[in-house]
C-alpha positions in Angstrom: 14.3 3.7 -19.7 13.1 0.2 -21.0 13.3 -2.5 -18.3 11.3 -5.4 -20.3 8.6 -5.7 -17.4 5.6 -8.0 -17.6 3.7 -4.9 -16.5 0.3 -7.4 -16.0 2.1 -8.4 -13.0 2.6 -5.2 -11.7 -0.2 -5.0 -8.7 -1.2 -1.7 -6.6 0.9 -2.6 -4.0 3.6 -2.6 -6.0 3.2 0.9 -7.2 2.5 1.6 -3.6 5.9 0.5 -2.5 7.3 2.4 -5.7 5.9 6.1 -4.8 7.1 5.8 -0.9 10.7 4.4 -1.7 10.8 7.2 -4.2 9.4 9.9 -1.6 12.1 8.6 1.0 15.0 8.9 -1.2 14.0 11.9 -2.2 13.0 13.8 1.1 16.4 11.8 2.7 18.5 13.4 0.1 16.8 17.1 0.7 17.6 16.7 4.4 21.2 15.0 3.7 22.6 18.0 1.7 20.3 21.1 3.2 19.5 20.0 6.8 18.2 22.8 8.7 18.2 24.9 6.1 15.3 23.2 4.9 12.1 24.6 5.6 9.2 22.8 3.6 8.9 20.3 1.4 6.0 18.9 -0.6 6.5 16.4 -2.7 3.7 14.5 -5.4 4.5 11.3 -7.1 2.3 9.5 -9.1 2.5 6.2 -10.9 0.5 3.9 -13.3 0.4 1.4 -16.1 -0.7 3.2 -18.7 -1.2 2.1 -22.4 1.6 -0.6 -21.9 3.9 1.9 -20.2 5.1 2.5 -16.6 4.4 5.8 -16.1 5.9 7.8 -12.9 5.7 11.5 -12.4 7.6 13.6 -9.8 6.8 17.0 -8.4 8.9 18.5 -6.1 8.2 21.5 -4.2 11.0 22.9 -1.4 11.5 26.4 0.5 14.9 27.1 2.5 17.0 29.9 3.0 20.5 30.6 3.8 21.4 28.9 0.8 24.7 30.6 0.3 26.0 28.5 -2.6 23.7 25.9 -2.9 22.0 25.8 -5.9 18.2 24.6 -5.1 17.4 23.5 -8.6 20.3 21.3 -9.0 19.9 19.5 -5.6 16.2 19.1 -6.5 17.0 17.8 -9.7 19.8 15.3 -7.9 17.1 14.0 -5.5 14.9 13.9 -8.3 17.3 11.5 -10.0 18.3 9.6 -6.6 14.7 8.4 -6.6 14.2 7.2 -9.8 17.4 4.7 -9.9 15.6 3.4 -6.5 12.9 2.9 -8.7 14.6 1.6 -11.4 16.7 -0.9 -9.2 13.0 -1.7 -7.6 12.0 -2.9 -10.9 14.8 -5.0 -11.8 14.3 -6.7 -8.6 10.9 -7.0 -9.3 11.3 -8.3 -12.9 14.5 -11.0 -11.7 11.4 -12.2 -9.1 8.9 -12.9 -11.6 11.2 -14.4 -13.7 11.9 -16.4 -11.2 8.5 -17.2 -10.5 7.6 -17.9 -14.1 10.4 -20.3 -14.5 9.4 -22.4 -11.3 5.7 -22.2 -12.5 6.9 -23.8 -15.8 8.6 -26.7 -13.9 5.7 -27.5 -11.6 3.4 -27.2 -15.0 5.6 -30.0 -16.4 5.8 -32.0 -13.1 2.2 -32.4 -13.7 2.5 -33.3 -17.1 4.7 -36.5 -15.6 2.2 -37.5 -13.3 4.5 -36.6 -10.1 2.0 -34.0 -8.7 
């Protein structure tokens, strides 16, 4: 997905927050639709600027039983999914912020440039 981020700006922290909203949406949506059917979980997300890119890998790993007609694959692949538009909303917010923060930058530059600072 392209989101037109200033990936410079994109700190640690920020990938941080990124990986753990991602690995609460996910684990929330296991527990919404399997409960205590739901054994183990292990989940692995990794993310980095890489060669101009956002990258963000997820690997999901559950065990339940009793699944009756539950397909485990497509409820994996629906968390999966879950967490990557809170990612993707994360970023937008992100981006609309530094914009933000750009644009008031650019007026304080030229309120120096008038002598008011």
């Amino acid at each position: 997905m392209e989101l037109n981020l200033d990936l410079k700006r994109i700190q640690v922290e920020d990938l941080a927050q990124i990986v753990q909203l991602m690995e609460e949406e996910i684990l929330k949506h296991l527990q919404q639709v399997l409960g205590d059917r739901l054994t183990d979980c292990n989940v692995t997300i990794g993310a980095e600027v890489k060669s101009e890119e956002l990258v963000i890998s997820v690997d999901v790993e559950v065990k339940a039983y009793f699944l009756g007609n539950i397909n485990l694959g497509t409820v994996i692949d629906s968390a999966i999914r879950r967490a990557y538009n809170a990612a993707e909303q994360f970023l937008t917010r992100f981006r609309a912020e530094h914009r933000t923060d750009a644009i008031d930058n650019e007026t304080s530059t030229e309120g120096c440039n008038n002598n008011s600072c």
